[in-house]
N, C-alpha and C positions, 0 to 999 in steps of 0.2 A: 257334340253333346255326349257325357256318358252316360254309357248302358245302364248303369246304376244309378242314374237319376230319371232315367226315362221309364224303368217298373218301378211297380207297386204289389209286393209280394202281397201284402196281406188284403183280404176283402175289404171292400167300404163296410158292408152290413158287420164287420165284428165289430167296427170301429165309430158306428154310429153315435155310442152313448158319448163315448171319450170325447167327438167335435164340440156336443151337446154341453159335457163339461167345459172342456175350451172358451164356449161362446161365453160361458156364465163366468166362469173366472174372469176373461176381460170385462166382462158387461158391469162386474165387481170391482174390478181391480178401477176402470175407470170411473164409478160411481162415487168410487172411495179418495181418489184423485179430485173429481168434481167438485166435490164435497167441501172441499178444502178451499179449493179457489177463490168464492168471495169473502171472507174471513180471515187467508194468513194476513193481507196489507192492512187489514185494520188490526190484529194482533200486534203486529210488526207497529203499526200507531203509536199503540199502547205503550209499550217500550220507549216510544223517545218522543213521551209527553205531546200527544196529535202533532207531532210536525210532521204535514203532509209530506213538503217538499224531500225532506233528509226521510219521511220514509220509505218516498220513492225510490231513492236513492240504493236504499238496503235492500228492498223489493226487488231490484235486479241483479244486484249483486248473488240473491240468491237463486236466483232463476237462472245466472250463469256459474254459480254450484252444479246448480243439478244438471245442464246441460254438460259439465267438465266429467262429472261422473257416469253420465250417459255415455258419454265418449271413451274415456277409459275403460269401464266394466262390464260393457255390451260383449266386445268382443272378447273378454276371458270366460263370461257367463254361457255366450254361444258356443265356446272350446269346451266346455265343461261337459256340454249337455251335450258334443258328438263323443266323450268319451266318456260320461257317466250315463246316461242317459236324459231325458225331456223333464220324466216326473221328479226325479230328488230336487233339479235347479226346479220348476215350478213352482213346489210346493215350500220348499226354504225360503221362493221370496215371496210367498203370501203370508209366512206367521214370522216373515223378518221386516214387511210391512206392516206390519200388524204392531210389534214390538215399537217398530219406530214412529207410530201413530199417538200411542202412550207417549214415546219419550216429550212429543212435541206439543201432547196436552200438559202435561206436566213441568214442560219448559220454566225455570224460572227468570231467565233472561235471554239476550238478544243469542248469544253464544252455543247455548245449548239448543236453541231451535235452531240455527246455522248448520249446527252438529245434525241435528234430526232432519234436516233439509239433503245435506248432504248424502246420510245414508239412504233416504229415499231415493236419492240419482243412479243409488248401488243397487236397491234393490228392484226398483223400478226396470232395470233392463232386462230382466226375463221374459219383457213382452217379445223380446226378440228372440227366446226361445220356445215362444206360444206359435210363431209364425213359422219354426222350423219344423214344430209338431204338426201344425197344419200339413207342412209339403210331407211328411213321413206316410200319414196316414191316407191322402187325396190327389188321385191318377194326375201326372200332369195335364191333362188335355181338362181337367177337371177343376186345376185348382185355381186360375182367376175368379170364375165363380162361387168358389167356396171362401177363397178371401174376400169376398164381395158381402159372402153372407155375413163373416167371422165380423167386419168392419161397423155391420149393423149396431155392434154392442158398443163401439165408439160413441156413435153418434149417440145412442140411449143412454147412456153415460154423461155425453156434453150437454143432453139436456133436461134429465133429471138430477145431477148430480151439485150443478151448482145451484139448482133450485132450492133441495133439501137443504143444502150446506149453509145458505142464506135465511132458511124459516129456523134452523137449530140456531143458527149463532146468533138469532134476535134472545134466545132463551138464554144463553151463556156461551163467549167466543170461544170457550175449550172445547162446546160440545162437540162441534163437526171430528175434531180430532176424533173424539172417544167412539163418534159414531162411525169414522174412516174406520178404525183400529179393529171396530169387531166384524164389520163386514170382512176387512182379510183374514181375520182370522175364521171363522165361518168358510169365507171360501179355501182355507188352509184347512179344516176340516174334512168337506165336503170334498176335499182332492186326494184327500186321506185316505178314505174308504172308496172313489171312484176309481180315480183317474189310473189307468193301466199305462203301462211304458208305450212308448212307439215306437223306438227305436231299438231293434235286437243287437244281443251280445255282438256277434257276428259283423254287422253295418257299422260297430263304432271305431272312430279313430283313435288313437296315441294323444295324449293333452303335450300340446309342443308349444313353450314362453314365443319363441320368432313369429308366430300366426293368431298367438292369443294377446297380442297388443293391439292399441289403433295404430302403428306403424307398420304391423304385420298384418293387419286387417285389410288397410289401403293394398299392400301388396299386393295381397291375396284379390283382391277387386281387378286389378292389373296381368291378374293370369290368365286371360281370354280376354282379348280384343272386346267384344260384343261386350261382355259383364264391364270391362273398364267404362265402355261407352254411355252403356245403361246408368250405370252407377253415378257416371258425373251429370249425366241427365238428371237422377234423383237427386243428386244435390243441390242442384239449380233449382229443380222443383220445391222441395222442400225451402230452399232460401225462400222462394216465392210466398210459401204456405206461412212464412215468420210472420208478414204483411199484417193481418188477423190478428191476432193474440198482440204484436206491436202497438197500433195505429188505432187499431178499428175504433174503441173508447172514443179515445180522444179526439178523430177525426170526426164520429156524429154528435159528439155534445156541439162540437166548434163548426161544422158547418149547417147542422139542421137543429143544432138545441134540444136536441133528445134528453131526455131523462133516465133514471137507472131502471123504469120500467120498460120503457120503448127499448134499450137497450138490452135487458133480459131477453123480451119477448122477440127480438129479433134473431138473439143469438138461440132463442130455441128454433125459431124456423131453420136456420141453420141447421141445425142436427137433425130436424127431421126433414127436411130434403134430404139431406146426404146419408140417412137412413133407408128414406124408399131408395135413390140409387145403387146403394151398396146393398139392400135385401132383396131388392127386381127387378134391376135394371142390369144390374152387369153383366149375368150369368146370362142373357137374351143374346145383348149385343155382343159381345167377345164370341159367341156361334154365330151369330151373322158375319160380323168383319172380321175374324180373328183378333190373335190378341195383339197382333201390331196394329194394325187399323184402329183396335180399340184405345190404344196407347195414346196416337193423333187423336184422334177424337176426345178424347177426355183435356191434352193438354190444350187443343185449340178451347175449347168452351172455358177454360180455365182465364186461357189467356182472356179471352170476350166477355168472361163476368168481371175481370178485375176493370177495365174499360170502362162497364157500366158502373161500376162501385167510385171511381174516379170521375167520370163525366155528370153522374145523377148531379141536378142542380137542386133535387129534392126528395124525402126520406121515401116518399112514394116509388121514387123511378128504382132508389136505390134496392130496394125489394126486386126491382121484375130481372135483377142480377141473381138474386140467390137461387135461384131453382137453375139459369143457366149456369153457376161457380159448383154448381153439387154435381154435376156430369164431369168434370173434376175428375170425380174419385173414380171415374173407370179406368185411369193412367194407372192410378196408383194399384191396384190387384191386377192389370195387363202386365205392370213390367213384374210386379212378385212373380207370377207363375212364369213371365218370359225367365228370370232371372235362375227359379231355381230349377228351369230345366237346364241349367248349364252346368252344375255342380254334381256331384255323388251323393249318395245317400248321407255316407259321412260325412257331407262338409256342409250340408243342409242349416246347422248351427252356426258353423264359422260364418256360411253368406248369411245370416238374419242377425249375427254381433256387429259384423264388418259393416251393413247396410243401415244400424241403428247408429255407428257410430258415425255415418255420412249425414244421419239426420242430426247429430247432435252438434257436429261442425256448422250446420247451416244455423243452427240454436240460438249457437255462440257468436255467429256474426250477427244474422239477423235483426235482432231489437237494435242496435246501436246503428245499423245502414239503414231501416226504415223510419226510426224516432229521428234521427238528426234532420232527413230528406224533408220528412213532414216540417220541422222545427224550421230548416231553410227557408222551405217557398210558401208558409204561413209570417214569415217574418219580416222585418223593416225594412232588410234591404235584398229583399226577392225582385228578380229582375221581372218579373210577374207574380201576381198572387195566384198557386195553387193546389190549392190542399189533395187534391184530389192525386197529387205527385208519388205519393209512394204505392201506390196501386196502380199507376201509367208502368213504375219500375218492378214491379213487381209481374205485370203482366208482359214484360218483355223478357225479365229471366226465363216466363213461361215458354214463348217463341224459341229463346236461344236453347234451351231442353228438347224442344222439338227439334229443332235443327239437330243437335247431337247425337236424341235418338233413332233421326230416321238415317243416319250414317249410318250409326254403329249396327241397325238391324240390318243394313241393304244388302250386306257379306251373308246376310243368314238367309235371305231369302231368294238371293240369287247361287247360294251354296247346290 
């Protein structure tokens, strides 16, 4: 590990308010995200005259937009922010989200909201420079539980956000836009007059094109054994995590007949399980078992909520998976903090562009490996019917993640 990634020159206590903005900026940034989500497929409708089918169609196509730009622009945003500093990339992409909030209320066809989708996938990747502020400012021995708290604002997000977004857009489908647009901009504000640097003149690196690509991103992931290992872990992970966002719809209208309420109120359970976990759960156990133990632990309950999510033969059972699928997220701030005690203070950015951009790879597979699986073993000539099949595969990426990860730490902890 380097020495430079393992201090923390500056106090926690100078640093407290800055987490404080942190939290709120995601809690915003993903509110404003939310917001949008039940609304763009019916905008997307509107354009070509309710055909559901062909809007579906467009609907991923732009989700695999935003996933392309995630991919690309993570890691030049996270090069930027070790050689410019955290707060300039923060703050450009809360009133460059902001701008492209407008563009996509104002949208006058399919084109221009493509356009406005797109730039979202650009600007949207500074959450990967919000995770590098985290490690600048919070002791490594400190900071799986502080990404535990930071995560809280996800979950608050998933489940206020598409809430609002769905009462505004009964009112008029532009509104969610106009009301995404001023929340970033607000929180582009409010970072204005907060938000202090975290990373000193001193700690930053040189901006180099070969490390600020996803090709040099990847690289860069491949410079330590352990971080390659981790990394391909998180990719499997994250393919797993497509599962959700892919299937879930469609898999409880089709096998329990759910409705778009039961469907709501399920996906807010959702976020608030994986809220208590990530606000008081992590920061416990990762001091009991540490943060590998913690690692296992979170991917096995992963893998054993997706099991239940597949086997429930009813909406009831399918519930007593969600509280075990939300210890889950202890993986996911175990391997953050494992990950950026590998790095230097400077490359703190490159590893949170490089690690966005392993999540946007999984993005861009994912919908098309889970939506076919499901389409398969629901279909006419499925050598069995069953639906429950792309969460069988998905909780087996989870296994083969664990299997990965506990190689690639076992050099660390028998070092």
């Amino acid at each position: 590990m380097s020495e430079a990634a393992g201090t923390n020159a500056t106090a926690p206590s100078a640093r407290s308010g800055a987490v404080i903005f942190i939290f709120v900026t995601l809690l915003l940034d993903m509110l404003a995200l939310g917001i949008i989500i039940p609304i763009l497929p019916k905008l997307i409708e509107g354009f070509v005259n309710n055909d559901t089918a062909n809007a579906a169609r467009i609907f991923g196509v732009f989700g695999s937009i935003w996933a392309l730009m995630q991919f690309v622009c993570s890691p030049i945003l996270g090069a930027l922010s070790d050689r410019f500093g955290r707060r300039p990339v923060v703050l450009l992409s809360n009133f460059g989200l902001s701008a492209d909030y407008v563009l996509m209320a104002l949208a006058p066809n399919l084109i221009w909201l493509f356009i406005g989708r797109a730039i979202s996938g650009i600007t949207s990747s500074s959450i990967s420079t919000v995770f590098a502020y985290i490690a600048d400012v919070t002791a490594p021995e400190q900071r799986a539980a502080m990404f535990g708290k930071i995560g809280v604002a996800f979950g608050a997000g998933f489940i206020m956000g598409p809430a609002l977004g769905g009462l505004l857009g009964e009112i008029d489908p532009r509104l969610p836009f106009w009301a995404a647009a001023g929340l970033s901009f607000v929180n582009g504000l409010y970072g204005l007059f907060i938000l202090p640097e975290s990373l000193p003149a001193e700690r930053r690196a040189p901006f180099k094109w070969k490390s600020a690509n996803p090709i040099g991103a990847l690289q860069f992931l491949r410079s330590n054994p352990t971080l390659a290992g981790l990394s391909l872990a998180t990719f499997f992970g994250q393919l797993a995590h497509v599962v959700l966002p892919s299937v879930f719809v469609l898999y409880a209208t089709h096998r329990y007949g759910w409705d778009t309420g039961t469907v709501g109120a399920t996906l807010a359970l959702v976020g608030l399980c994986g809220m208590v976990v990530q606000g008081a759960a992590i920061g416990p156990i990762v001091k009991l078992l540490g943060e590998r133990n913690a690692l296992f632990l979170g991917l096995v309950c992963g893998a054993l909520g997706f099991v239940i999510f597949g086997a429930a033969p009813t909406g009831q059972l399918f519930w007593i998976g969600i509280p075990v699928m939300a210890l889950w997220g202890i993986s996911g701030a175990a391997t953050q903090a494992l990950t950026t005690q590998l790095v230097a203070a400077d490359q703190q950015g490159q590893l949170q562009g490089a690690t966005s951009s392993v999540q946007s790879m999984s993005e861009l597979i994912g919908p098309f490996l889970f939506t076919l699986t499901f389409a398969y073993f629901i279909g006419d000539n499925a050598p069995l019917k069953m639906p429950g099949a792309p969460f069988y595969l998905a909780g087996a990426l989870l296994l083969l993640a664990l299997a990965i990860a506990a190689r690639a730490t076992a050099a660390k902890t028998t070092a």
